[in-house]
C-alpha positions in Angstrom: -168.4 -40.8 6.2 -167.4 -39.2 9.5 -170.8 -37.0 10.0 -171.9 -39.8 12.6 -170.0 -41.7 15.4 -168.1 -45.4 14.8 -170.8 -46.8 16.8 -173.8 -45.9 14.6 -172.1 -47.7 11.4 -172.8 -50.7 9.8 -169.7 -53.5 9.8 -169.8 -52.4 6.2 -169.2 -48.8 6.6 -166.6 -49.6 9.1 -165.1 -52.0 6.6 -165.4 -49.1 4.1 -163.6 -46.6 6.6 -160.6 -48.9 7.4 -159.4 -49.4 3.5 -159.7 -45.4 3.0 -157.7 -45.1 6.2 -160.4 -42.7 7.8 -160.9 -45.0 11.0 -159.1 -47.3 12.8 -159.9 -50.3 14.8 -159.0 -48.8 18.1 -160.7 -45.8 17.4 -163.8 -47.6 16.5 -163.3 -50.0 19.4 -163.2 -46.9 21.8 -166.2 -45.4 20.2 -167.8 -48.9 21.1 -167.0 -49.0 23.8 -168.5 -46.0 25.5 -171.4 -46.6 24.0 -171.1 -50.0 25.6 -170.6 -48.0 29.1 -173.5 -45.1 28.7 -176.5 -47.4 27.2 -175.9 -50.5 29.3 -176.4 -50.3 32.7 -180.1 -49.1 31.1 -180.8 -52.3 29.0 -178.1 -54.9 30.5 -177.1 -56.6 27.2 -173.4 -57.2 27.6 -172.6 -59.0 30.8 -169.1 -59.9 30.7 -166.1 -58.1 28.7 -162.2 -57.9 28.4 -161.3 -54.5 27.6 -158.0 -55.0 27.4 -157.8 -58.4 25.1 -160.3 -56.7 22.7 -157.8 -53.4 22.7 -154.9 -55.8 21.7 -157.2 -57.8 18.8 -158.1 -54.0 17.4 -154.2 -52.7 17.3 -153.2 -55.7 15.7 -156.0 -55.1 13.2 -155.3 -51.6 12.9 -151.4 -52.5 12.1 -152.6 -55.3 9.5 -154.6 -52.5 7.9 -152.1 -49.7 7.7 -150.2 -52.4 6.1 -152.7 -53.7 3.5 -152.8 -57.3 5.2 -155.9 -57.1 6.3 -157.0 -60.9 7.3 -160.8 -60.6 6.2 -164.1 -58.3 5.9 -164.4 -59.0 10.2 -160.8 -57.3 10.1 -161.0 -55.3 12.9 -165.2 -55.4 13.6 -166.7 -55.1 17.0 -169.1 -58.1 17.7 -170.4 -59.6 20.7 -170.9 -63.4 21.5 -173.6 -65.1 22.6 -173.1 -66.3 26.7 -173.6 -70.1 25.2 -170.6 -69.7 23.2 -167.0 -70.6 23.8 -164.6 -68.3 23.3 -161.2 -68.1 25.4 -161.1 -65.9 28.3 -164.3 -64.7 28.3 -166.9 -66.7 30.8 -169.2 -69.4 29.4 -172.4 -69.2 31.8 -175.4 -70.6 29.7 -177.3 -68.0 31.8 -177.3 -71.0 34.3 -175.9 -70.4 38.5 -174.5 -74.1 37.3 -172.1 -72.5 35.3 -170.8 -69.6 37.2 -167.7 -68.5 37.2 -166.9 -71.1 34.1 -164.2 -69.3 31.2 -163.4 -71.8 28.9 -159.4 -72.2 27.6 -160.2 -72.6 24.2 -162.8 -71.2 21.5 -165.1 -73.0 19.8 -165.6 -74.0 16.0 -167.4 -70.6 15.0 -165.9 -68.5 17.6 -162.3 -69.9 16.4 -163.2 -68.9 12.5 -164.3 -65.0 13.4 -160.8 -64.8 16.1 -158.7 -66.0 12.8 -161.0 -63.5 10.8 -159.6 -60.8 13.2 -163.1 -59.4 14.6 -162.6 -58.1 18.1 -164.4 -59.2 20.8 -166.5 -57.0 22.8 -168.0 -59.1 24.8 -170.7 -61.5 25.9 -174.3 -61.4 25.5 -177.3 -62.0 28.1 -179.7 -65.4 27.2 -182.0 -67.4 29.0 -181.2 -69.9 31.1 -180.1 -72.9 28.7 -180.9 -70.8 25.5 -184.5 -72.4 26.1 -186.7 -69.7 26.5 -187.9 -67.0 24.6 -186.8 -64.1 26.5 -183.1 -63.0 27.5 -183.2 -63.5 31.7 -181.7 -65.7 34.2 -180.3 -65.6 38.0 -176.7 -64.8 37.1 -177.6 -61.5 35.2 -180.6 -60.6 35.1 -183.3 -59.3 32.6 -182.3 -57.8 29.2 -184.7 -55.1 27.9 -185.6 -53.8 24.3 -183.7 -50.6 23.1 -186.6 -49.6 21.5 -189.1 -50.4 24.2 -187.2 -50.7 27.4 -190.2 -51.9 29.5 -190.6 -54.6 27.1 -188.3 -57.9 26.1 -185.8 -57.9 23.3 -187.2 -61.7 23.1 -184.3 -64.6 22.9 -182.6 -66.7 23.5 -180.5 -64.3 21.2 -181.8 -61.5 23.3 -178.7 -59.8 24.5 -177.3 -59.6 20.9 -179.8 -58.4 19.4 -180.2 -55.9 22.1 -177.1 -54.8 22.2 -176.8 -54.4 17.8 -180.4 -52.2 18.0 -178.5 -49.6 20.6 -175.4 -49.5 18.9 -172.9 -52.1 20.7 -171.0 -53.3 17.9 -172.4 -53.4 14.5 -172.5 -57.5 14.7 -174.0 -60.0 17.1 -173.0 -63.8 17.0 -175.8 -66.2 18.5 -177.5 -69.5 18.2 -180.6 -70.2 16.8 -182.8 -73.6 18.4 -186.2 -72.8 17.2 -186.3 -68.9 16.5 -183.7 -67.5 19.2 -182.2 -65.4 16.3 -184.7 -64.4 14.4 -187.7 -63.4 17.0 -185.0 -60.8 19.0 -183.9 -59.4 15.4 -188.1 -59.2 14.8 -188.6 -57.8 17.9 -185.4 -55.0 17.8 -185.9 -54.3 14.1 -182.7 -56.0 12.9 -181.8 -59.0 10.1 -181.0 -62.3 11.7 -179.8 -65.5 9.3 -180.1 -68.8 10.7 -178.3 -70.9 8.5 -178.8 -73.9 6.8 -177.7 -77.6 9.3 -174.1 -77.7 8.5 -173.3 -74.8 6.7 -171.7 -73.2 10.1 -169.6 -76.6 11.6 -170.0 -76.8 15.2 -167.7 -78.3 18.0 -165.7 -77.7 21.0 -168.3 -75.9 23.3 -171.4 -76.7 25.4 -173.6 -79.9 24.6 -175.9 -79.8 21.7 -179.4 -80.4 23.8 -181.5 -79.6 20.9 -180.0 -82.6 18.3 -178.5 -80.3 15.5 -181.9 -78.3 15.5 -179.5 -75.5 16.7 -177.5 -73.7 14.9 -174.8 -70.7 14.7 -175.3 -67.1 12.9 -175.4 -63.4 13.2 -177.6 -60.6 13.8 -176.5 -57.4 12.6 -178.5 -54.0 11.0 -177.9 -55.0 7.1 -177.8 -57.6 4.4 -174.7 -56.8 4.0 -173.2 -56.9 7.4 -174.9 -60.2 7.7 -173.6 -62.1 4.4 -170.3 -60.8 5.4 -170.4 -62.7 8.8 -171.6 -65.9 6.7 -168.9 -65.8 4.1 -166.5 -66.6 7.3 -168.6 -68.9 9.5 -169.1 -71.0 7.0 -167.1 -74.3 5.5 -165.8 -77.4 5.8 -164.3 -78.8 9.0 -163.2 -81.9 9.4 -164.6 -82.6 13.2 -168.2 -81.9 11.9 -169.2 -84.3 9.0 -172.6 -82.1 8.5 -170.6 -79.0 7.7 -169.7 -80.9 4.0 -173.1 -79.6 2.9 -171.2 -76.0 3.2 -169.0 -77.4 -0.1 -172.1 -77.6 -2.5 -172.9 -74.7 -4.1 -176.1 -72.6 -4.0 -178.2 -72.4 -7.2 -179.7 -68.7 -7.9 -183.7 -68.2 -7.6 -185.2 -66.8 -11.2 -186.3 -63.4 -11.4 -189.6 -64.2 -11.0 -189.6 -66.2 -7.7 -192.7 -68.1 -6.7 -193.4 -67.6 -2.9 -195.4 -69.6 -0.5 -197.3 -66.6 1.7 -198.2 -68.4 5.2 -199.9 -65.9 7.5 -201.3 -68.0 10.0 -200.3 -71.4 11.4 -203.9 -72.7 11.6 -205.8 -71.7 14.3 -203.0 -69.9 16.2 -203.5 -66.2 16.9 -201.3 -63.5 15.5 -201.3 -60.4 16.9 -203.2 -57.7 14.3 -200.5 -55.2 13.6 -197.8 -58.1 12.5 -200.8 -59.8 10.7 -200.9 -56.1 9.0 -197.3 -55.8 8.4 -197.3 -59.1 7.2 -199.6 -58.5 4.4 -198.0 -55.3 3.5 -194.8 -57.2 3.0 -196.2 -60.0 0.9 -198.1 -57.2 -1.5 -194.5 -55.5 -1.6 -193.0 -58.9 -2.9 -196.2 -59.2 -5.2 -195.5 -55.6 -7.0 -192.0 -56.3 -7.3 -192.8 -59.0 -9.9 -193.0 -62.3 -7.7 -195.3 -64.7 -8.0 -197.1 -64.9 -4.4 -199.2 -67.4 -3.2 -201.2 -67.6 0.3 -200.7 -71.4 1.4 -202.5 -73.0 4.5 -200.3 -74.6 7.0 -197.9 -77.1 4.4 -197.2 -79.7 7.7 -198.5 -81.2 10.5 -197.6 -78.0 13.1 -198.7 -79.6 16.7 -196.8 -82.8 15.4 -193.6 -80.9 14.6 -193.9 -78.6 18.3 -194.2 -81.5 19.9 -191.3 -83.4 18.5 -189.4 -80.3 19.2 -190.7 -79.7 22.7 -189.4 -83.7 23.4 -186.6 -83.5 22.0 -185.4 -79.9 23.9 -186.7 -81.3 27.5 -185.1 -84.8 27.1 -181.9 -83.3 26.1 -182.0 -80.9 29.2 -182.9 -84.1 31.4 -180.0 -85.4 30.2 -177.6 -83.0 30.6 -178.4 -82.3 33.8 -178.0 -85.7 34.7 -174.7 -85.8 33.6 -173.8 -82.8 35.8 -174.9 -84.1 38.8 -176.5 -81.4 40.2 -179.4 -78.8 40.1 -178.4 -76.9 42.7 -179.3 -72.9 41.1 -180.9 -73.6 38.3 -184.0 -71.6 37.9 -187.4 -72.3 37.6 -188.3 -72.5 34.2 -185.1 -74.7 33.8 -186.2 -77.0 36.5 -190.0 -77.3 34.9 -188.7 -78.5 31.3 -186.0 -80.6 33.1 -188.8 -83.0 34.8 -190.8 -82.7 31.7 -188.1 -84.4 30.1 -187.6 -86.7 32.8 -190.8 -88.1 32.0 -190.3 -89.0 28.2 -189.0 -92.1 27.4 -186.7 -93.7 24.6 -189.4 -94.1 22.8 -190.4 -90.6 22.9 -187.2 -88.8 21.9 -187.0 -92.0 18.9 -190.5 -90.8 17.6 -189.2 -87.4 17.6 -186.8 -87.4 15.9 -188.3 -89.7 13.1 -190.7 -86.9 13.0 -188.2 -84.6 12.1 -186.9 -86.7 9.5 -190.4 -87.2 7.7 -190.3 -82.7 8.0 -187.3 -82.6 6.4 -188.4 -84.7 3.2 -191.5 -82.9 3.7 -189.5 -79.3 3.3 -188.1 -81.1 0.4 -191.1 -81.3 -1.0 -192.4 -77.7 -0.5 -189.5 -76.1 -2.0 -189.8 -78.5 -5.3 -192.9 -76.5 -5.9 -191.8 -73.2 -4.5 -188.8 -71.2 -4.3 -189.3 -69.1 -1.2 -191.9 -69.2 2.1 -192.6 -66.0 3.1 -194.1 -65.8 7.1 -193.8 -63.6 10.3 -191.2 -64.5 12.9 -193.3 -63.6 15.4 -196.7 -64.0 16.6 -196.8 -61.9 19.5 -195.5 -58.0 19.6 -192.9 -57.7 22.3 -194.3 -58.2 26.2 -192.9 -57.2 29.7 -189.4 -57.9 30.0 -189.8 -59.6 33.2 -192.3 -62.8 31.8 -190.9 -65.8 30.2 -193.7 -65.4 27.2 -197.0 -63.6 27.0 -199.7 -65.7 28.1 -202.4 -63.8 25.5 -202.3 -63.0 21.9 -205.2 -61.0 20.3 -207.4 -61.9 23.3 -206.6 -65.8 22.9 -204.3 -67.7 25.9 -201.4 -69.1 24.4 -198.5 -71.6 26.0 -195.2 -70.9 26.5 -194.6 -71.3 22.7 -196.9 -69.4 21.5 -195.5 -66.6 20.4 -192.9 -68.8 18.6 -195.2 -70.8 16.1 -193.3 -69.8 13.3 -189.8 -70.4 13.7 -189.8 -74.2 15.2 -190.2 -75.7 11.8 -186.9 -74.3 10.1 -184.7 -75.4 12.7 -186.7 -78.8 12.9 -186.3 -79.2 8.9 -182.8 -77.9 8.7 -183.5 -75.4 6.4 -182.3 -71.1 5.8 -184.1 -68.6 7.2 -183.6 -64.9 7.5 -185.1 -62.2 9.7 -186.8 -58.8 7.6 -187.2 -56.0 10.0 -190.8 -54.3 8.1 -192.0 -52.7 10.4 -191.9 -50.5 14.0 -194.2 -49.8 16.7 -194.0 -46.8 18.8 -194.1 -49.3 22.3 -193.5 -52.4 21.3 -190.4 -53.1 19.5 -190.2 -54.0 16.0 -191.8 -56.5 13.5 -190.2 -59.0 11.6 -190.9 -61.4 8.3 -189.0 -64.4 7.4 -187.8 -65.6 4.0 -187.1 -69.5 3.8 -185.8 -71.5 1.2 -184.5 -75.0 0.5 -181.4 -76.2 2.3 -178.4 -75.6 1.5 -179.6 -72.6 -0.6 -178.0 -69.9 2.2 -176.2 -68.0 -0.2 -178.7 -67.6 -2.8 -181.3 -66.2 0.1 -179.0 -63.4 1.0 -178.5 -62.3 -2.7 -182.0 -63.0 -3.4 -182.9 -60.6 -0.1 -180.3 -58.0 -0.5 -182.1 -57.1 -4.0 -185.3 -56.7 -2.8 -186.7 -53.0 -2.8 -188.5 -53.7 0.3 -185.9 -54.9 2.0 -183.4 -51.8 0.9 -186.1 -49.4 2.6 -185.2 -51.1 5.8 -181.4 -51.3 5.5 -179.4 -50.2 7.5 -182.0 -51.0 10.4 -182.0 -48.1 12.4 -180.7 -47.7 15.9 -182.5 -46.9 19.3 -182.7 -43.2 20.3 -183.9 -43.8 23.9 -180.8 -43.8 25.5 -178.7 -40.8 23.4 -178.4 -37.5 25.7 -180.6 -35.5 23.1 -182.4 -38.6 21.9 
């Protein structure tokens, strides 16, 4: 197993390594580690870390191994944390000057489950100011670069994770996902990403929720695997989250034939060529495989649905702000989306969020006549690190969201979605498909993905070269 270094392995290989006795946590750790040290000053992923605290947490693990205690599957696996994230000792910025020097005392609902797991924690990873944008740069730390394309964004808010999975810093990434900020950074770094379904992964005891419970907590990691391990411990009942009882009702399995809604395009919205090829590729791949695949036109009213999110996201800034008291650092696309929320009304955020109600009986509907929708999670290949969003796509201008067309709706809805790495580009980072299904159907989406041939072409995703001293 030992032909490659601890940092190149999946958290199931490690996992693997630690029962036979062949690797230890602090061995793996250390390996991590100076991975962490040669490859990030190049892409800044990580931007805050405890040596030290994540030494102790991988000894510990290393003494429950050698004594057959182990405490889970995380026993003893490097992740990193997303910088909106609490988790005790480590700093809390939200990418926001407003939140500097902030280290929260306790950890919250997710973090807490993977500490008790015994996963050691690396450190924290670079986002967007507010997790609102689709890139991974702020004024505290900077801008976040692809592994695979270094002049070019890893995408976000999940950026830094994903990032720092795709280059080999830790095998597992934990982030948030609002309206795509997991699965466009695992699309863009040729990773899997899962967002789970609303409740699945309880939430409580960190930052404000701005985005209503659109947002939601998973992992992004290099395979299936890897990533249905992180779910099988984020997941569950808690009794300070009443959503999280939909976590107790189990999954039901999708036949062998699975019918699949195939949605290329959202209407008139421009895709960028290459992930409109890939995308096809993908579906044919499902289609020869024995599902039944069929290409749908846009099942929902998409500008209605963007705009109820777009409300919903500003007003909730507005209002957080407000409570702070100040908006002295905050950057300017924070400050832009704050006064567009200033300027919607009660009325507003109520009509958004009976909008996303009438989606979610809507997504109800879809998936009584399919099992699956198949889609990109991207529209847009990977642009300059430095831009908020690429402001063209296949010779169109596009907004802000533009590159994000498909994502919005699952988060909106509720519903599961996972990330497909399918395809690389020599410049441009990768290209990623997503696989959606009912809610509350997150387990039976990761079996039904870890079984697909295409999918086991693509995992483990592979790492970034750029950076190794003969790479």
């Amino acid at each position: 197993m030992m032909s490659t270094e601890p940092w190149e392995l999946t958290a199931t290989a490690l996992l693997d390594g630690y029962r036979s006795g062949t690797i230890s946590p602090i061995e793996v750790l250390s390996s991590v580690q100076a991975r962490l040290d040669a490859v990030n000053p190049a892409i800044n992923a990580i931007v805050a870390q405890y040596p030290n605290a994540a030494r102790a947490q991988a000894a510990a693990s290393g003494a429950r191994w050698q004594s057959g205690e182990p405490l889970s599957v995380l026993d003893g696996i490097p992740i990193t944390i997303k910088d909106n994230l609490w988790a005790a000792g480590l700093p809390a910025t939200w990418g926001s000057k407003l939140y500097a020097g902030f280290v929260p005392a306790t950890d919250e609902a997710p973090v807490r489950r993977l500490r008790a797991a015994g996963a050691v924690f690396v450190g924290k990873t670079n986002v967007p100011e507010f997790t609102l944008q689709g890139h991974a740069s702020n004024l505290v730390f900077g801008t976040t670069r692809n592994p695979h394309a270094p002049q070019m964004t890893p995408g976000g808010s999940t950026g830094g994770g994903a990032a720092a999975v795709a280059v080999g810093i830790g095998p597992i990434a934990i982030g948030t996902d609002g309206g795509g900020s997991l699965r466009r950074p695992a699309a863009h770094c040729g990773l899997y990403a899962f967002k789970p379904s609303i409740g699945q992964v309880a939430r409580h005891g960190g930052f404000p929720q701005i985005l209503a419970d659109f947002e939601v907590v998973g992992p992004v990691g290099r395979s299936v695997e890897d990533i249905a391990a992180v779910i099988s411990i984020l997941r569950g009942y808690d009794a300070l989250d009443p959503s999280s009882l939909s976590a107790l009702a189990p999954a039901q399995p999708f036949p062998a034939r699975a019918r699949i809604a195939y949605l290329p395009k959202m209407g008139s919205a421009p895709v960028d060529p290459l992930i409109a090829e890939a995308s096809d590729a993908f579906a044919a791949q499902l289609e020869e495989a024995g599902h039944y695949v069929e290409t749908i036109e846009t099942p929902y009213d998409a500008d209605r649905v963007a705009s109820a999110w777009s409300t919903i996201a500003a007003a909730g800034l507005n209002w957080h702000l407000n409570a702070l008291g100040t908006r002295e650092g905050a950057g300017t696309n924070a400050l832009t989306l704050d006064a567009q929320g200033a300027s919607r009304t009660a009325a507003d955020y109520a009509g958004a969020m009976a909008v996303s109600l009438a989606a979610r009986s809507d997504a109800g509907e879809l998936f009584s006549r399919f099992d699956l929708l198949l889609c990109p999670s991207i529209a847009a290949l990977a642009w300059p690190a430095e831009d908020a969003f690429p402001t063209e796509i296949d010779g169109q201008p596009v907004g802000p969201r533009g590159h994000a067309v498909f994502t919005g709706w699952m988060n909106v809805t509720g519903v599961p979605a996972i990330n497909i790495p399918v395809a690389m580009t020599s410049d441009r980072g990768g290209i990623g498909m997503q696989l959606v299904a009912a809610v509350g159907q997150d387990t039976a989406l990761l079996e039904f993905v870890r079984n697909l041939p295409a999918v086991r072409a693509f995992s483990p995703a592979g790492l970034s070269r750029r950076f190794d001293e003969h790479g």
